[in-house]
N, C-alpha and C positions, 0 to 999 in steps of 0.2 A: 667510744666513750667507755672509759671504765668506771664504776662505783663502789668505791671500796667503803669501808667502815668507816663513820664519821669521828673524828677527834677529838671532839668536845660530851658527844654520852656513845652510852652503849644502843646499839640501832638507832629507833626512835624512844627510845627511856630518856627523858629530862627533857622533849622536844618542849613542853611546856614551860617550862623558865626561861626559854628564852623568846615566849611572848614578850616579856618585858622589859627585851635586852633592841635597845635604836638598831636599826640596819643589819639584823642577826637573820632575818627574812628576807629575800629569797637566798637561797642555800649559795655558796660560791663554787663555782666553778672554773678549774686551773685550766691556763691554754698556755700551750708554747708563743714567744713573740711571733716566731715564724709564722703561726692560723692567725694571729690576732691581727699585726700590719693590716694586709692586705682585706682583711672586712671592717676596718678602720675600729677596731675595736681597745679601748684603752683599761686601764689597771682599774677596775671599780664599775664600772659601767654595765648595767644590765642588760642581759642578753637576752634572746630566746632561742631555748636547745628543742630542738625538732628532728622528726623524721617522719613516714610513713603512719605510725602507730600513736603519734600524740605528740603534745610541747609542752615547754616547763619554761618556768624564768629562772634566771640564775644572775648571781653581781659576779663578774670576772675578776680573775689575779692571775696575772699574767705572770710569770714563772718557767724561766729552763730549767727548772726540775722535772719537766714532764715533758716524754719525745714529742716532737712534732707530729702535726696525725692524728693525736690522743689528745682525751680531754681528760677531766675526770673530774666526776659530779658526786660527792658521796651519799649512802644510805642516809636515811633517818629522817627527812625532813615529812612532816605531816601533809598527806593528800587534800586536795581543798574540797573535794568531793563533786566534782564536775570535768568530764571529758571532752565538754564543747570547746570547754575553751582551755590557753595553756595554765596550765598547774604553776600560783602563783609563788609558792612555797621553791621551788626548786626540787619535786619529787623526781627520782630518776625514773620509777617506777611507769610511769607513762610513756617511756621509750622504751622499755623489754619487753620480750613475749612472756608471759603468762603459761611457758612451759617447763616439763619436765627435762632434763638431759637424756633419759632415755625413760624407755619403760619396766626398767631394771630398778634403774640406779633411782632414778626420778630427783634426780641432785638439780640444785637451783644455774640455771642457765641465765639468771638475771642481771648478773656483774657488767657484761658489756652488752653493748648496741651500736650498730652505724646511725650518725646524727651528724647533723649541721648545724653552724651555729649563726646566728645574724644579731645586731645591734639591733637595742628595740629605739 
């Protein structure tokens, strides 16, 4: 998974206007047709992105723009404030480490993570 910058605000600045925007919740997440086929997963259809370190939900768009392999879930969407269960919002944040790149640099290591994905 990668998380790039979101296209609609700057990180999470104007997450709040689109409270009142229908189906702007949970964040979308691109898959290649290739991931998508085979977990029967279709153009809109809510998923759940996991790994090891947490879940999120996400509405799919399915897209050859993006390689096979790779998803990509962007920043910005607000955390729901609970780790029990998956992060309704689509936060990617709950599938990265919470670390540094080094102890130098200490630059953000949060952009990708290994994740799976499943049809909810």
């Amino acid at each position: 998974m990668v998380s790039p910058q979101p296209g609609d605000k700057l990180h999470s600045q104007l997450e709040s206007a689109l409270a009142d925007v229908p189906s702007a919740r949970p964040e979308t997440v691109v898959i290649n047709p290739a991931d998508a086929e085979p977990r029967g997963i279709a153009d809109g259809d809510l998923v759940n992105v996991h790994n090891d370190r947490g879940a999120c939900h996400a509405r799919s768009k399915i897209s050859e723009a993006i390689a096979p392999g790779v998803v990509a879930l962007p920043t910005g969407a607000w955390f729901a404030g609970s780790t029990d269960v998956p992060d309704p919002n689509g936060n990617p944040n709950v599938l990265t480490l919470d670390l540094g790149t080094s102890r130098l640099g200490q630059g953000c290591s949060a952009h990708t993570a290994l994740v799976e994905l499943g049809k909810l």
